[in-house]
C-alpha positions in Angstrom: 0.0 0.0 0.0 3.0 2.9 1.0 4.1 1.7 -2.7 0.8 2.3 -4.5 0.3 5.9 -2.2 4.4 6.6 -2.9 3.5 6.1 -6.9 0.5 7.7 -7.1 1.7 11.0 -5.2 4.1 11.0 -8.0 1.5 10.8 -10.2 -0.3 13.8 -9.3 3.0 16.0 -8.8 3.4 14.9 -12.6 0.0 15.8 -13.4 -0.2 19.1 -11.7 2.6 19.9 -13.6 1.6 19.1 -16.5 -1.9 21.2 -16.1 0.4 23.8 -15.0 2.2 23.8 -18.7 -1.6 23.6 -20.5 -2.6 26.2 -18.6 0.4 28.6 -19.9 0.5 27.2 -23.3 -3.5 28.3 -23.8 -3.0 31.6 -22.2 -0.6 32.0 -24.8 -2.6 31.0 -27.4 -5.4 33.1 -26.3 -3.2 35.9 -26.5 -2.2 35.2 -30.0 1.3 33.8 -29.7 3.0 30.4 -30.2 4.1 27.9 -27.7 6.7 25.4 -28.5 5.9 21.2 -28.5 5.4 20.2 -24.9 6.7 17.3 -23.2 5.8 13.7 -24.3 5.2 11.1 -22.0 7.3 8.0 -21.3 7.7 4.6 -18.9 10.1 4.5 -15.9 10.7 1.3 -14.7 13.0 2.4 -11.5 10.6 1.7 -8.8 9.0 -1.6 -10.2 6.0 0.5 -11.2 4.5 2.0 -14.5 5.0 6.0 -14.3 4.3 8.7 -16.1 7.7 10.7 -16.6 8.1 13.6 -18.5 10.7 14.6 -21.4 11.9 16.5 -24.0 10.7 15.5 -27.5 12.8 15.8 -30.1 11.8 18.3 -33.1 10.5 16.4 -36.1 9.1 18.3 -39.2 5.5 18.2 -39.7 3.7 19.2 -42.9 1.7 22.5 -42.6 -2.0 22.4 -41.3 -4.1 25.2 -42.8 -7.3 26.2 -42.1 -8.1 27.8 -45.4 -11.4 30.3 -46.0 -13.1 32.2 -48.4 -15.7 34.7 -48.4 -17.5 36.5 -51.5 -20.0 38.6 -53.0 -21.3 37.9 -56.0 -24.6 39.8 -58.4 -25.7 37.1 -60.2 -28.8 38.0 -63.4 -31.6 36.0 -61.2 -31.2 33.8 -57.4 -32.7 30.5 -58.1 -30.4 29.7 -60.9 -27.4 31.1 -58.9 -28.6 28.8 -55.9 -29.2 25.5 -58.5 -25.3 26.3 -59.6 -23.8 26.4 -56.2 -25.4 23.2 -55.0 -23.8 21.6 -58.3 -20.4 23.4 -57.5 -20.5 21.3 -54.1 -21.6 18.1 -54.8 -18.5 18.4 -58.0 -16.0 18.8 -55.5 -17.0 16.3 -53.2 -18.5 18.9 -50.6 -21.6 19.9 -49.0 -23.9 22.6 -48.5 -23.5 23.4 -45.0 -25.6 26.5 -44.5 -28.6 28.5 -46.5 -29.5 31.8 -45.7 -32.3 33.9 -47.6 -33.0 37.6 -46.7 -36.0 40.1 -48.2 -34.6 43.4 -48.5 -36.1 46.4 -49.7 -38.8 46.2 -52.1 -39.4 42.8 -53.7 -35.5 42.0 -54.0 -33.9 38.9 -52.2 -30.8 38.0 -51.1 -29.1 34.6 -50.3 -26.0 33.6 -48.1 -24.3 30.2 -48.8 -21.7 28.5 -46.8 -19.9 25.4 -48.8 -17.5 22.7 -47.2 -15.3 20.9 -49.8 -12.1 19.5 -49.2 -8.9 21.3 -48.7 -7.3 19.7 -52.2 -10.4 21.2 -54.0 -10.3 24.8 -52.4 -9.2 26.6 -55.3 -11.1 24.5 -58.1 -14.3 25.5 -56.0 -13.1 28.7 -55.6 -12.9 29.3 -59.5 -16.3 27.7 -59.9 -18.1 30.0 -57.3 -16.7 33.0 -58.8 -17.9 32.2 -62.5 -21.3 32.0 -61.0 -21.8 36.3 -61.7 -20.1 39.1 -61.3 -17.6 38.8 -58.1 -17.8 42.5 -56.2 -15.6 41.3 -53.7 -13.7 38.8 -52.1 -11.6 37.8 -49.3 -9.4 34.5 -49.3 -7.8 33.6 -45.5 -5.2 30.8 -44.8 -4.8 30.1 -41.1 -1.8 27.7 -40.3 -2.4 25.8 -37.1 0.5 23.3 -37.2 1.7 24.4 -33.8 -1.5 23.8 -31.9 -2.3 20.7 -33.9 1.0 19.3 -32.8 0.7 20.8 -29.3 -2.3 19.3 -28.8 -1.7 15.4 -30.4 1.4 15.3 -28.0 -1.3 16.9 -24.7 -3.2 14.2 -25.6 -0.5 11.6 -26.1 0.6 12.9 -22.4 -3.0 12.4 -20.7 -3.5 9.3 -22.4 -0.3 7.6 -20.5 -0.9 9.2 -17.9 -4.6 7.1 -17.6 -2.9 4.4 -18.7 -0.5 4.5 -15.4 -3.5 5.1 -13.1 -5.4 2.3 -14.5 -2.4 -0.3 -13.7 -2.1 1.2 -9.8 -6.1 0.7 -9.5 -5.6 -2.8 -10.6 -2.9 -3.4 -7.8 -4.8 -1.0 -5.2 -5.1 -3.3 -2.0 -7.1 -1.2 -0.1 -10.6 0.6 -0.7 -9.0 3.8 0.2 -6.1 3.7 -2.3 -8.5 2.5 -4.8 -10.3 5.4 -4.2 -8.1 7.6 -4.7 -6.8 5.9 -8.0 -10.3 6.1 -9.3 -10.7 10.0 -8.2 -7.5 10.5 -10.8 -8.2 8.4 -13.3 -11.5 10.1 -13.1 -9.5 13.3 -14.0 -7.3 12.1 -16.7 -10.1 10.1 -18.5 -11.5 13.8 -18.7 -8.7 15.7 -19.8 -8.1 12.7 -23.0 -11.9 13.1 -23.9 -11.4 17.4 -23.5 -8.2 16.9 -26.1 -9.5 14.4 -28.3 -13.0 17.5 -28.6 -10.1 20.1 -29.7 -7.9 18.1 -31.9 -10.7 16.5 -34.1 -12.0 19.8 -34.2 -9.2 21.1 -35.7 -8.7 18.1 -38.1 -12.1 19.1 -39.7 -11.3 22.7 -39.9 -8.2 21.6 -41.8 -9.5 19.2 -43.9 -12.3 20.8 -45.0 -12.6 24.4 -46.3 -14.8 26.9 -45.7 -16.5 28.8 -48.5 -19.1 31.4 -48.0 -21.1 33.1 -51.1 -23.4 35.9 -50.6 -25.5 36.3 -53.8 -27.5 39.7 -54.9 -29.5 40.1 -58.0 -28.7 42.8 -60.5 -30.7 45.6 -59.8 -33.3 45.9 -62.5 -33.1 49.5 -64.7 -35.7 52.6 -63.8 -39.0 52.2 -65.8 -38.2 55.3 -67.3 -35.0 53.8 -69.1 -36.7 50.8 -70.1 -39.6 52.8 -71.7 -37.0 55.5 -73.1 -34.5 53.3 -74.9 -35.3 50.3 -77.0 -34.0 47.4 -76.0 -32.0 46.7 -78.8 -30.4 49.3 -78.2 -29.1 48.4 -74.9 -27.9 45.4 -76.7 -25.9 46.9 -78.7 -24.5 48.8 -76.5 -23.8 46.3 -74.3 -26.4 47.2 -71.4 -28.7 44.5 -71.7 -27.8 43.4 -68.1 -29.1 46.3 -66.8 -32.6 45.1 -67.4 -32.1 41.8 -65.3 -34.1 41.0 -62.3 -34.8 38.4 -59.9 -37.7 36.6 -60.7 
């Protein structure tokens, strides 16, 4: 039993330490900085028990993680057609429609809001496709790179999930209620923290892998009545203002 409490005291100084490091580490990436990779876990054999020890990983490279967005604008002649075309885009490139959002504005005149997912390998193929949908009036690509906190957290959880696996071998030798007890209480903890990390990083593996693409389409804005009446529209043809009489139907 003075073995199992010797161990598991150990265990929680290693632990505390470690939630000391998270702690810091998201501070820091609340603040908008970068942390470097934290300790990885490893098996010490020195007091005939399985503990969690802490060292110093060695740098490996990684291959970069983006998150990768886009947001547009785009007048398009009429909606529905604009809103057949996007769907198409999406289910092209493997993606999805992940949001719909139709406003009425002034007068009779709607507009739509479309968010698409498609993988990260087909970013800029969709990209291209959205944009010949109407006229682009603006547009704003973003590349986020998260490879420090994707990293950081696979080795946090990497850490935690040791760490359980420790605790789980002392509760199996526990010989008392009491220090089974207390096993449990940690465990309890740890099991916790692996299902809080796992939450974040396949969060982040979606963001990553799938791109974020979000169109906002407005009809042309039809001509005056008095310009249709006054010119002929064959002359707007030739003049190359025969968009000007578009609506949305």
């Amino acid at each position: 039993m003075q073995r199992i409490a010797a161990v598991l005291v150990l265990v929680l100084l290693l632990a505390a330490a470690g939630c000391t490091g998270i702690a810091k580490q998201d501070a820091k990436y609340s603040n908008g900085g970068t942390v470097g990779a934290p300790s990885a876990v490893d098996r010490s054999q020195g007091s005939g028990e399985s503990v969690a020890t802490v060292v110093e990983p060695t740098s490996a490279a990684t291959d970069p993680r983006l998150i990768r967005n886009a947001d547009l604008r785009v007048e398009v002649p009429s909606l529905e057609p604009a809103l057949d075309r996007i769907r198409e885009v999406a289910a092209d490139q493997n993606g999805t429609v992940s949001g719909l959002e139709l406003r009425a504005e002034s007068g009779s005149q709607r507009t739509a809001t479309v968010t698409v997912r498609v993988p990260e390998d087909r970013f800029d193929t969709a990209l291209a496709a959205l944009r010949a949908i109407g006229t682009v009036r603006s547009e704003s690509v973003q590349a986020q790179d998260v490879t420090e906190e994707y990293v950081d957290l696979e080795l946090r959880l990497s850490n935690a999930r040791a760490l359980m696996d420790t605790l789980q071998a002392l509760l199996a030798k526990a010989q008392s209620v009491k220090d089974a007890l207390e096993v449990e209480k940690e465990l309890s903890r740890a099991r916790t923290e692996v299902e809080q990390l796992e939450g974040k990083l396949n969060r982040l593996k979606s963001q990553v892998a799938m791109a974020t693409l979000s169109v906002e389409f407005r009809p042309m804005k039809a001509a005056p009545a008095e310009l249709r009446t006054a010119l002929p529209f064959a002359w707007l043809t030739t003049l190359g203002l025969d968009t000007l009489l578009s609506f949305d139907r």
